[in-house]
N, C-alpha and C positions, 0 to 999 in steps of 0.2 A: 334537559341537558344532553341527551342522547340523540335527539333528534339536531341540537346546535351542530355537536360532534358529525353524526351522520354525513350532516347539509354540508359542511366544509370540508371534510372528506373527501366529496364528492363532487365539490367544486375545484378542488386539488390535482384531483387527478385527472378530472377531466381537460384543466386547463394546464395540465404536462402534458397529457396527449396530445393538445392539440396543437401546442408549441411545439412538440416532437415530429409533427407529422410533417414540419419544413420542408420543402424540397433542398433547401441546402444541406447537405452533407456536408460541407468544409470544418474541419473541428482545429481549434488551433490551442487550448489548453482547457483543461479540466479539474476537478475533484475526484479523487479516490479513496474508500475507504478501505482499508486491505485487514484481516482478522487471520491470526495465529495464536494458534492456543486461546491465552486468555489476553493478549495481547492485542490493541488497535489502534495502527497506524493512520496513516494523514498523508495521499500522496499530492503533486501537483502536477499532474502529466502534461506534458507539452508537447506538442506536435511536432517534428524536427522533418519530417517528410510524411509523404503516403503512408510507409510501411514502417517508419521508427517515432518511438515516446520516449522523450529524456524525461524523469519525472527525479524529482527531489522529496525525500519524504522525511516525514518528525513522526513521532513518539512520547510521548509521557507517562511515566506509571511515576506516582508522588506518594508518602507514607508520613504522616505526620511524625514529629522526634526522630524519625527514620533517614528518609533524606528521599533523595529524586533521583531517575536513571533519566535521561533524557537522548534519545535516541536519532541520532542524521544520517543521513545517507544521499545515497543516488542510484536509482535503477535506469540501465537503458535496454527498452521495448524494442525488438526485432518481428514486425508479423511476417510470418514465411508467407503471405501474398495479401494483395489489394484488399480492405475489411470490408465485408461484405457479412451477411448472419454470422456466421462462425466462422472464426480466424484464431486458428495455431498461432503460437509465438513461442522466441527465445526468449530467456531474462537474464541480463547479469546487473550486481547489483556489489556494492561496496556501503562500506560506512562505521561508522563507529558508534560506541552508547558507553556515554558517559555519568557512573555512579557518583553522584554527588551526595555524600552523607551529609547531614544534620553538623556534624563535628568532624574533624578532621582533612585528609585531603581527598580530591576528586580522584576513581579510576578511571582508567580508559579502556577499552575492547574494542578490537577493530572486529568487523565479520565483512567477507566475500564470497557472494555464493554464484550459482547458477544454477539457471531452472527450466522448466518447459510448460506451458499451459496453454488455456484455451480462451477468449471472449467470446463472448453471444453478445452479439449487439440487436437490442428490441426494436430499438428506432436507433437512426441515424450517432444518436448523442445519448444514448443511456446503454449502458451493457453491463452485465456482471461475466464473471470470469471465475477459475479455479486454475492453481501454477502446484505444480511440486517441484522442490529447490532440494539443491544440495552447499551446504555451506560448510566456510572454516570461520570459525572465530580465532583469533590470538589474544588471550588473557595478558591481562596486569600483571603483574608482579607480586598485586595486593587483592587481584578478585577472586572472588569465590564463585562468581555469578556461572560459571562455567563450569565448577566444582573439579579444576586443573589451573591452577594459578601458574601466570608464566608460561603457559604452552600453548598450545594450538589442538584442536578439537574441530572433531568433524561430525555432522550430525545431517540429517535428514527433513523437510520440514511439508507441512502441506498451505494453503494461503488458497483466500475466500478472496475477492474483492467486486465491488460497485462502484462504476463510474458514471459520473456524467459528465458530457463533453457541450464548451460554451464554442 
């Protein structure tokens, strides 16, 4: 069984590489996984020029009898120049997450943040990255999620993410 494992492993990866070593660099939308806390996001970047990513992201954390937050948004990617190995960028991002209990009604919480980080791109169409954001949230009326119901909150954040680019 370890050797099944092994063998397709290594058939995997070899046949990313070698997909990856395209000479087309044109990237027109992708996958991304973005990790906060204990939180992971879902983004969809999309190529809007050389040096910007509109990306639309979702979220789910679900708790059975409990209920669901479900999480939208929209970041848009500013690379301060042409991606090349590593590329700086701005982020700003908006969205809301919506607690939908089990029982009763849905809240709402908007967040807007902004941020700065960096991608490494390995090949062409794969890179990981790391952003620190700064954001506000504005609470519900009825959330706690923020532990300031009804106000505005400002907090600090740090953000992992892996892409690949189609």
């Amino acid at each position: 069984m370890k050797r099944i494992l092994l063998i397709t492993a290594l058939i995997f990866i070899f046949s990313i590489s070698t997909f990856a070593q395209s000479d087309d660099t044109k990237r027109s939308v992708g996958l991304t996984a973005a990790i906060q806390d204990q939180q992971l996001d879902f983004l969809i970047p999309i190529w809007v020029s050389d040096r910007a990513v509109l990306a639309p992201n979702i979220g789910v954390v679900s708790a059975q009898d409990v209920g669901t937050d479900l999480s939208l948004g929209l970041v848009l990617k500013s690379y301060l120049r042409e991606t090349v190995d590593a590329v700086p960028y701005l982020v700003f991002r908006g969205g809301a997450i919506f607690g939908i209990p089990s029982e009763g009604d849905t809240i709402t919480d908007f967040v807007l943040g902004v941020g700065f980080g960096g991608e490494y791109f390995f090949e062409p169409k794969f890179s990981v990255g790391i952003e620190i954001q700064g954001n506000a949230s504005i609470s519900d009326e009825g959330s706690f999620r923020f532990g300031n119901p009804g106000n505005t909150n400002f907090n600090t954040a740090t953000v992992l993410t892996a892409s690949i680019y189609f």
